[in-house]
C-alpha positions in Angstrom: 0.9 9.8 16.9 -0.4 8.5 14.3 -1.9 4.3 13.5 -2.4 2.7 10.2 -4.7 -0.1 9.6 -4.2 -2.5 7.3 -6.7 -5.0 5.8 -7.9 -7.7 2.8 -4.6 -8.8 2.3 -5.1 -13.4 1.9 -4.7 -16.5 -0.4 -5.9 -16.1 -3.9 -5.0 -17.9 -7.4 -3.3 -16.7 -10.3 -5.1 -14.1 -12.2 -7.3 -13.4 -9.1 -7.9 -10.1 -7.5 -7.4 -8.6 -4.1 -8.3 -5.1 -2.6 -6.4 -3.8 0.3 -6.6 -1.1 2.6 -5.1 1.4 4.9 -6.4 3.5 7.5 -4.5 6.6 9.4 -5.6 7.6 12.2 -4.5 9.8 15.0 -2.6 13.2 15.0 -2.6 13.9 11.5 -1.4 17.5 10.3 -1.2 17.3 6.4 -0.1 14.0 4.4 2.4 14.2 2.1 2.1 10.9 0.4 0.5 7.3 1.2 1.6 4.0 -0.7 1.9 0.4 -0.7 5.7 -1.3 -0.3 6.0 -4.9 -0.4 8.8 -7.5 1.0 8.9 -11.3 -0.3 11.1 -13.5 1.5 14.7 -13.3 1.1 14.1 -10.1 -0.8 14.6 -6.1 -0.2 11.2 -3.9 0.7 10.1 -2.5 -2.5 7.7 0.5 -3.5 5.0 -1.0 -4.9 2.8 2.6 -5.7 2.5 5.3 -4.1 0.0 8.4 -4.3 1.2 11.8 -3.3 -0.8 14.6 -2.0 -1.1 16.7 -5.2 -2.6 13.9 -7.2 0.4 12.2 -8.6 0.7 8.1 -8.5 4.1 6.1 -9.1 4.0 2.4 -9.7 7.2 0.0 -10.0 7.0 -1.4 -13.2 6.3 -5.0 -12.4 2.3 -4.1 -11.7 2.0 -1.3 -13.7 -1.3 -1.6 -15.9 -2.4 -4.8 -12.8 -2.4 -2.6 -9.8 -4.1 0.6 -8.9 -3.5 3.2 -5.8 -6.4 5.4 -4.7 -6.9 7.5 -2.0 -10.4 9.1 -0.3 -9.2 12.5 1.8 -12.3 12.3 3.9 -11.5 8.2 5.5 -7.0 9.1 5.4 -7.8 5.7 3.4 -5.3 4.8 0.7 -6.3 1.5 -1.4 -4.8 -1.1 -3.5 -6.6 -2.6 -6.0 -4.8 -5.6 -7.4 -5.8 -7.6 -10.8 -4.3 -10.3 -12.9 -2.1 -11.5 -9.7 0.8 -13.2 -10.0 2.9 -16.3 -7.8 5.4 -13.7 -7.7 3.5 -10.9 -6.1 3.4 -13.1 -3.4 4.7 -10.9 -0.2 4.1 -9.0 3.0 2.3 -5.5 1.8 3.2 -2.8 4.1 1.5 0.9 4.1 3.2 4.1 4.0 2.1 7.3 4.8 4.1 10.7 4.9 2.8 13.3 6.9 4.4 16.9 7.5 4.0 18.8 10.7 6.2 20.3 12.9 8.7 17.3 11.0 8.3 15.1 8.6 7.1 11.8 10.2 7.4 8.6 8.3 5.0 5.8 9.4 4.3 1.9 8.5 1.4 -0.4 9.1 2.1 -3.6 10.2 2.3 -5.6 7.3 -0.4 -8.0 5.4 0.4 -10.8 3.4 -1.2 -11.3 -0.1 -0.1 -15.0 -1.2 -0.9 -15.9 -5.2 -1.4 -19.6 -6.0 0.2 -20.6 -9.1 
């Protein structure tokens, strides 16, 4: 089984930063991705970035060139590093990570919430 740990999601101002991060732990085979989705209210969860095993990174357009995914093998830790925030990235922030074993196993963390000041 595995557990993600979420942390540094909180209350900042427009144009502020935040950093978060995610943990797996647990019976982990191989990883096939790990991202960041988010969920305001009243809205659908969407991917936010993700960063996929061979290198590759995705980022919905809304934070491309603000937001940046990284990953270090040796923790399972996936970051976010978030700049130039904005009222509207205000949302619940929820990790992702893929991993492939006897099955493909999809798992979520519990959600932090990042909440820009305007």
């Amino acid at each position: 089984q595995v557990e993600l740990v979420e942390s540094g999601g909180g209350l900042v101002q427009a144009g502020g930063s935040l950093r978060l991060s995610c943990a797996a732990s647990g019976r982990i085979f191989r990883i096939m991705s790990m991202g960041w989705h988010r969920q305001a209210p009243g809205k659908q969860r969407e991917l936010v970035a993700i960063f996929r095993s061979g290198g590759s990174t995705n980022y919905a357009d809304s934070v491309k060139g603000r937001f940046t995914i990284s990953r270090d093998g040796t923790k399972n830790t996936v970051y976010l590093e978030m700049n130039s925030l904005k009222p509207e990235d205000t949302a619940v922030y929820y990790c992702n990570v893929v991993t492939v074993g006897n099955s493909i196993v999809t798992v979520w963390g519990q959600g932090t919430q990042v909440t820009v000041s305007s």
